[in-house]
N, C-alpha and C positions, 0 to 999 in steps of 0.2 A: 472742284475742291472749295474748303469753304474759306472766303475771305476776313481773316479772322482780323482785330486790332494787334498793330504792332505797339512796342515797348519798349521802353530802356530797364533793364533790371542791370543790379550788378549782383555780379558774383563773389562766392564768400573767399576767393583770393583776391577780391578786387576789384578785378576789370570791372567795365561796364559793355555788355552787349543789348543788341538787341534781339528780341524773344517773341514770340506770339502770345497773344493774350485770348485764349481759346473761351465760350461759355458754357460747351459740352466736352465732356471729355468724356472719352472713352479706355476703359484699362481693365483688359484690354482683351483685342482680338489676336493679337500676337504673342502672349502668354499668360500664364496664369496672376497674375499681380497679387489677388487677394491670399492664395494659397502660400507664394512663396515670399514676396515681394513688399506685403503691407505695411510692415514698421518701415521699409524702403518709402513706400508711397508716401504717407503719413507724416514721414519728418519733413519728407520735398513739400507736402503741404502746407504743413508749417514757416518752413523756411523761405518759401514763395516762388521757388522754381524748382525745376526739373532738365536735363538735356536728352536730347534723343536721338539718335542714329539714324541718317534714313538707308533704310536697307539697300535700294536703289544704286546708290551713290557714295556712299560710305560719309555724307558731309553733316558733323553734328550742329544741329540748331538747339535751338532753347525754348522751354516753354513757360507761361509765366502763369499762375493763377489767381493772379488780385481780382481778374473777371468771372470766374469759374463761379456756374448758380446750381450744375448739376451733372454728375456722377453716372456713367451706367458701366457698373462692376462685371467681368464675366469670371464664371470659375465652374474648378470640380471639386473646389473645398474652400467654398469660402468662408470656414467657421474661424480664420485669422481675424476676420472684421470684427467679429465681436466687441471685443474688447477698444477697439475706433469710432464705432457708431455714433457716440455720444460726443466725438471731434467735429463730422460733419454736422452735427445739430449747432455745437457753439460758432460753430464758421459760418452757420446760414447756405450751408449748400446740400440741396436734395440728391436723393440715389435709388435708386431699385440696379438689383442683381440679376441677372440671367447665371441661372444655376446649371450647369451639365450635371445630371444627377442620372448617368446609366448604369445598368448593372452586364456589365464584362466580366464578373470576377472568374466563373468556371473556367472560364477561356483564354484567361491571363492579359486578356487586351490592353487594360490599365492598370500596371502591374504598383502601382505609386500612389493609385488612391485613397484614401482611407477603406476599413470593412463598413459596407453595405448600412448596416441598419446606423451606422453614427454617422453618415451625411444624411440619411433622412432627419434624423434627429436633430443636426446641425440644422434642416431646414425650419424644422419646425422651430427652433429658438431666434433662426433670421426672422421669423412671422411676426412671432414674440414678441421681437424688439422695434422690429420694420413697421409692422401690419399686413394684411393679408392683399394681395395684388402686388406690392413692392418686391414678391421673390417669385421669379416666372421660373418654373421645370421646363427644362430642355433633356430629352433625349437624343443627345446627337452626337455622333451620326450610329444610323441604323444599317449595321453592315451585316450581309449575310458573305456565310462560310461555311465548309463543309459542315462544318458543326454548331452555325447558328441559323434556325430555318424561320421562315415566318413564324410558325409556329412559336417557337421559342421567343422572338421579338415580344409578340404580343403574351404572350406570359410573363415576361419579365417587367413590361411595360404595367400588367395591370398587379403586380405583385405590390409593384412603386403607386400606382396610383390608387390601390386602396386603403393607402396610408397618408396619401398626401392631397385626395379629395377634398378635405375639408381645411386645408392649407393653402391650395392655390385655385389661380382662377382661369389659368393657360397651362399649355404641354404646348410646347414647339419641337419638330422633328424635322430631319431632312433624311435622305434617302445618300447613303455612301457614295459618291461621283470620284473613285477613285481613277480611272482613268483621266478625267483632267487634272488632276494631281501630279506632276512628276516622282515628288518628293514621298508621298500616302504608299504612291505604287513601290518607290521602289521601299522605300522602309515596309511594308509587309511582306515583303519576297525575300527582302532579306533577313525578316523573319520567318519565313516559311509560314507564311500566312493565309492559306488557299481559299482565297475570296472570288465572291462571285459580282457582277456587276449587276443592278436593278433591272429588271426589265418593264417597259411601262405596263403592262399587265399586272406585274409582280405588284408596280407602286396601285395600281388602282386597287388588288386585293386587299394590300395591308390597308390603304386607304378605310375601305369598304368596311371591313372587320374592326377598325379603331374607333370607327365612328360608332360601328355597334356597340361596343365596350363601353365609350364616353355614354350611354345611356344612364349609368348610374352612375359616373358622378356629375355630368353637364358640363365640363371645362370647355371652355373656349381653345378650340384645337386649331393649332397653325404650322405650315412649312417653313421655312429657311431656305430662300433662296433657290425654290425650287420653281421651272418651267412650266411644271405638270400641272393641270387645271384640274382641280380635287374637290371643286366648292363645292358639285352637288353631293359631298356626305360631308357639308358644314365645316369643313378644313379650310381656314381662309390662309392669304397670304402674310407673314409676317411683316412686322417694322422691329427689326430687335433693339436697335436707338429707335425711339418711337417717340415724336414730340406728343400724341396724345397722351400717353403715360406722362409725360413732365406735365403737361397741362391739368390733367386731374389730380397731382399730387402734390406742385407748387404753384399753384393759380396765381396765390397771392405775391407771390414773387413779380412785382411789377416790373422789374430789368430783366427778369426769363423771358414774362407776355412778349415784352417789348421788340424783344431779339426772335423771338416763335410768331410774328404777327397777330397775335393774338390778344381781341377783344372782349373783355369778362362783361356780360351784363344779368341783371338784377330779372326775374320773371316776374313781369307785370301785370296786375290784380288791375279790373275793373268794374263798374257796374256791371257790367256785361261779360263779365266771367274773363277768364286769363285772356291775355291778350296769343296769337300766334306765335309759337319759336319756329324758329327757321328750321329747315330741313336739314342742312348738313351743320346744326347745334351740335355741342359735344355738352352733356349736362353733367352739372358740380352737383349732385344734389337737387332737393326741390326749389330751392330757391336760388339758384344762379345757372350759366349757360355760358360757354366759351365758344365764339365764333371764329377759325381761322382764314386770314388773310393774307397768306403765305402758302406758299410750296415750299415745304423744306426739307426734301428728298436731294441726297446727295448722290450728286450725278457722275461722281466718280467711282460709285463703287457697280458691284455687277448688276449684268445690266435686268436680274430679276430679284435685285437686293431692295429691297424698299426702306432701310434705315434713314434717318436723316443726318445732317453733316455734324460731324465729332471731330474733335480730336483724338485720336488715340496715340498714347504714349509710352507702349511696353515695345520690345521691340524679340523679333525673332530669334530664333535660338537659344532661347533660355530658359526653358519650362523643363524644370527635371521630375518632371511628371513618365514623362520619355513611355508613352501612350504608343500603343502598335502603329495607330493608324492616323497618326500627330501630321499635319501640314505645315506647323509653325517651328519644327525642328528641322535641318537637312540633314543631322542625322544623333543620334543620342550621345556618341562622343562628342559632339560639340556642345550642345548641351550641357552635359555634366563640366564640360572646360570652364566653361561660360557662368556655372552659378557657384561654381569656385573660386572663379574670381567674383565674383559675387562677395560671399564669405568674406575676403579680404579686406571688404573695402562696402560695407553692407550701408552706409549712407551716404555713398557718393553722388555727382552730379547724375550719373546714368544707372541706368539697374545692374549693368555690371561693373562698376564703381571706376571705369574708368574717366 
């Protein structure tokens, strides 16, 4: 876990606690933030704290963002940001989004999301305002069911990506592991959900068949958290918190470098033509090059997750998205309890304003 700065904040009753002072944050993997949550996020932005529940343990801690240099947003509708974007630019703190953008509609799987062609659309006005690399598509997860077969995956996938080729520069995908799931499994059975599990044949075919599709538009195609070793059809492994995405987007952020161990240098012109970049350079451009001096792989998460250390700060059971094949619900009445209380109390210390 990562050893973040601690801090004295006080709170707007008062007291004074101490809070963690995170410089990645993550909001989140445990529910939707930007969909439901963003004028929530936003004023805690503002205001300069937040609390959070550990799920664990039931003990609330505090979190502080006078340190925060950068954002990584996760959603299936983040077109709430909108209208914030221009909050994080006055604040000086960067973000890029990982967008779930699947298409389930026939099948009712995500019965909460918006229709199909206006989160593409959403995507395309994130680009817009973002720039292009700052909004990664994710298809995930890729579940088959009696009535969704490979076939159908990859039709649906290139229906989305002959619209969003020239918007993005990634598709990240994982393959349904519903059985290590307690919560995936039982919430689609209790939907009557008759899903089948991957089998690694299965994954190498879809594999196989993606990479031929990515022919026309060339996305850098990546897994999530997946075992299966896919690289020879060019499927690398992901970093979904990725410190190289914050390095080529806030370089100049010298308290990010600082915290990412990373050294910016200048490419150097001689008589003698450019001087050597080092092999594992990360290049700004033609004229500059980021060397990292650090592992910043967070060893707490799974152990085929390659993300680097965040804080995230949404917390479970309260995405009323209430998605068939949801992990971060234990079950959808809880859920809908939870973002009604919400409602009640829509800028409180916690997301559900307790």
């Amino acid at each position: 876990m990562a050893s973040w700065a601690k801090v004295q904040i006080q709170r707007e009753n008062g007291e004074r606690v101490e809070a963690q002072a995170p410089i990645i944050i993550s909001a989140s993997r445990s529910t939707d933030i930007p969909a439901f949550y963003a004028d929530w996020f936003f004023h805690r932005l503002k205001v300069g704290y937040s609390a959070w529940t550990n799920p664990f343990n039931g003990v609330k801690s505090y979190v502080s963002y006078q340190n925060t240099r950068f954002i990584v947003f996760w959603s299936k509708n983040p077109e709430p940001l909108l209208p914030h974007l221009n909050e994080l630019k006055d604040l000086g703190i960067h973000c890029y989004i990982q967008y779930t953008l699947n298409d389930y509609v026939t099948e009712g799987l995500e019965k909460n999301v918006p229709p199909l062609e206006q989160r593409i659309d959403t995507f395309k006005q994130l680009v817009s305002k973002l720039g292009k690399g700052r909004v990664i598509w994710r298809f995930d997860p890729l579940i088959l069911t009696d009535g969704i077969s490979i076939d159908d995956l990859l039709g649906k996938i290139e229906y989305i990506g002959d619209q969003l080729a020239s918007y993005s520069e990634k598709l990240v995908f994982s393959y349904a592991d519903i059985a290590a799931y307690k919560k995936v499994k039982s919430n689609l059975e209790k939907s009557q959900v008759n899903y089948s599990e991957w089998t690694v044949p299965q994954m190498e075919e879809f594999a196989r068949r993606l990479s031929e599709l990515n022919r026309k538009w060339h996305l850098q195609l990546a897994t999530c958290g997946e075992q299966i070793d896919i690289e020879r059809y060019g499927i690398q492994h992901n970093h979904c918190v990725d410190d190289e995405l914050m390095i080529r987007f806030a370089h100049s952020d010298k308290d990010l470098m600082k915290f990412l161990g990373v050294e910016i240098h200048e490419v150097e012109n001689s008589l003698f033509g450019t001087e050597p970049i080092p092999e594992n350079a990360i290049m700004l451009g033609e004229t500059l090059y980021a060397i990292k001096r650090k592992d910043n792989r967070d060893k707490g998460q799974r152990q085929f997750c390659g993300c680097m250390v965040s804080k995230d700060i949404g917390e479970y059971n309260t995405c009323p998205h209430l998605c068939e094949y949801c992990y971060a619900n234990a079950s959808k009445e809880i859920a809908v309890r939870n973002w009604n209380e919400h409602k009640n109390n829509k800028l409180g210390e916690t997301i559900m304003g307790r």
